[in-house]
Structures are given as structure tokens and as C-alpha cells.
C-alpha positions in Angstrom: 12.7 5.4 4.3 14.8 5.7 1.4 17.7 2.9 0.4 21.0 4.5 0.7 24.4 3.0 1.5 24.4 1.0 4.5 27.1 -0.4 7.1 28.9 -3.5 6.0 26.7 -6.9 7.0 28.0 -8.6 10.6 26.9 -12.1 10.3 25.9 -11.6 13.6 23.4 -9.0 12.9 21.8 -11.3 10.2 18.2 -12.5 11.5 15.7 -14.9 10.5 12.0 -13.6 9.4 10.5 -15.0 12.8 12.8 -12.8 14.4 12.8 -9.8 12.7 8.8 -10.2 13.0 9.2 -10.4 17.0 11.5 -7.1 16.4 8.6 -5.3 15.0 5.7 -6.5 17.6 8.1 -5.9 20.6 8.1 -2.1 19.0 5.2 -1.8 18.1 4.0 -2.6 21.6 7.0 -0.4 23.2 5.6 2.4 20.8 2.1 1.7 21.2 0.8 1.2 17.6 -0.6 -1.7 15.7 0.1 -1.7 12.4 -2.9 -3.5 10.4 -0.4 -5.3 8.4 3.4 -6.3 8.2 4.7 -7.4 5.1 8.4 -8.3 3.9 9.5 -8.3 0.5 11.9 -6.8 -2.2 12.0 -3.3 -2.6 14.4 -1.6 -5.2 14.2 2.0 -3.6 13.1 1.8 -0.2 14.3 0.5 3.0 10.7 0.3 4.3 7.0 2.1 3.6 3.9 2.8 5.4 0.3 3.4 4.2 -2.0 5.5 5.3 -4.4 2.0 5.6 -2.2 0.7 8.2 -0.2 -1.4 6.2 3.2 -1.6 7.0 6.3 -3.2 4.1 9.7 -3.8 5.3 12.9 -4.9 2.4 13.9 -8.4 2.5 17.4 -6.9 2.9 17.0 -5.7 6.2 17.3 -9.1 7.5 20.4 -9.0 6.5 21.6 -5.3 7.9 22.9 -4.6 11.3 20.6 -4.7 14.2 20.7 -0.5 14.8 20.0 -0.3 11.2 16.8 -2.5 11.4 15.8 -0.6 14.8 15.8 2.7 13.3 13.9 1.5 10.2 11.3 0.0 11.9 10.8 2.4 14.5 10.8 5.0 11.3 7.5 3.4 9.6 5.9 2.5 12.9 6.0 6.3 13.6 4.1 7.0 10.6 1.0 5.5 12.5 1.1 8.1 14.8 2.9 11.0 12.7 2.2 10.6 9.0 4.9 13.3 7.7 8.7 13.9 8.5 8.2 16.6 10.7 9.9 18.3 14.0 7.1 16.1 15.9 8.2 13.4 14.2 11.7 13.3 14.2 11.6 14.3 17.9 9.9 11.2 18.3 12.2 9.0 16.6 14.6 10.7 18.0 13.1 9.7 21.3 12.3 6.2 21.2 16.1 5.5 19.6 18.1 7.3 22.3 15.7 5.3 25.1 16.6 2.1 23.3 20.6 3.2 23.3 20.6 2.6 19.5 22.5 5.2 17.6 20.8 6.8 14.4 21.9 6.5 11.0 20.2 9.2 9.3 
């Protein structure tokens, strides 16, 4: 998921690393994946990245974005465990599992 302009930060929507961490388990469960691994750390040109190993890398800046924001990113790279490309199937999916939640989508 590419870095693109973003919404402006609510300190609200700010979250700790222990909670952004229960974000991803509580969707990866709701999705039914399990990533191998979850890191966080800075990325220059990428919201978020998933490899083909299982390994899944989320920006330090989400922390700090709005919660939909954060949703859709992670449920974006936890997809990729199941759909490795951006296609219809995909996007139907992500589709999907953001409208069930009752987040919006960015992209």
C-alpha cells in the first residue's frame, strides 16, 4: 500500500503499539489469516507490505493516522495472505470486510 496524502492526525485516533498490535490480531482472526510475522517500522514509500513468506510490515506512522485509515491498511496486507495481487477478487474482498466493519475506504 503505497504512502499518499493522508487525513489530518485526531489525537484521538493516535494509538500505542500494543494497541495497534491487538488491531491486527482481532483482523486477522475476523479475516481468518495468520500472518507468520508482524513487524512495525519506518517506511519512506509505503504505508504497509506483505511477503510472499508470511511476513507482514506496517509504518510507524500509522500509529499515528486515523483509525479508518489504519483499518483499511491492515485489512489491505492481511488480504495478501489469501489474494496475492490487486485483483477484482481482491478488491471485492476488501471491499467486503470494510463495508461489514462500517469503515469507509480511502482508496
Amino acid at each position: 500500500m503505497r504512502k499518499g496524502p493522508s487525513s489530518a492526525l485526531l489525537l484521538e485516533d493516535a494509538v500505542s503499539v500494543a494497541v495497534f498490535r491487538a488491531e491486527v490480531d482481532a483482523w486477522s482472526r475476523r479475516i481468518g489469516v495468520a500472518p507468520k510475522e508482524v513487524h512495525l517500522r519506518q517506511m519512506r514509500r509505503k504505508w504497509a507490505s506483505c511477503s510472499s513468506a508470511g511476513r507482514v510490515t506496517f509504518d510507524t506512522d500509522l500509529l499515528r493516522q486515523p483509525a479508518a485509515f489504519r483499518a483499511e491498511a491492515v485489512v489491505h496486507e492481511l488480504l495478501h495472505l489469501k489474494v496475492p495481487n490487486h485483483g477484482r477478487l481482491f478488491r471485492a474482498l476488501l471491499k467486503a470486510q470494510l463495508w461489514a466493519s462500517g469503515r469507509e475506504e480511502f482508496s
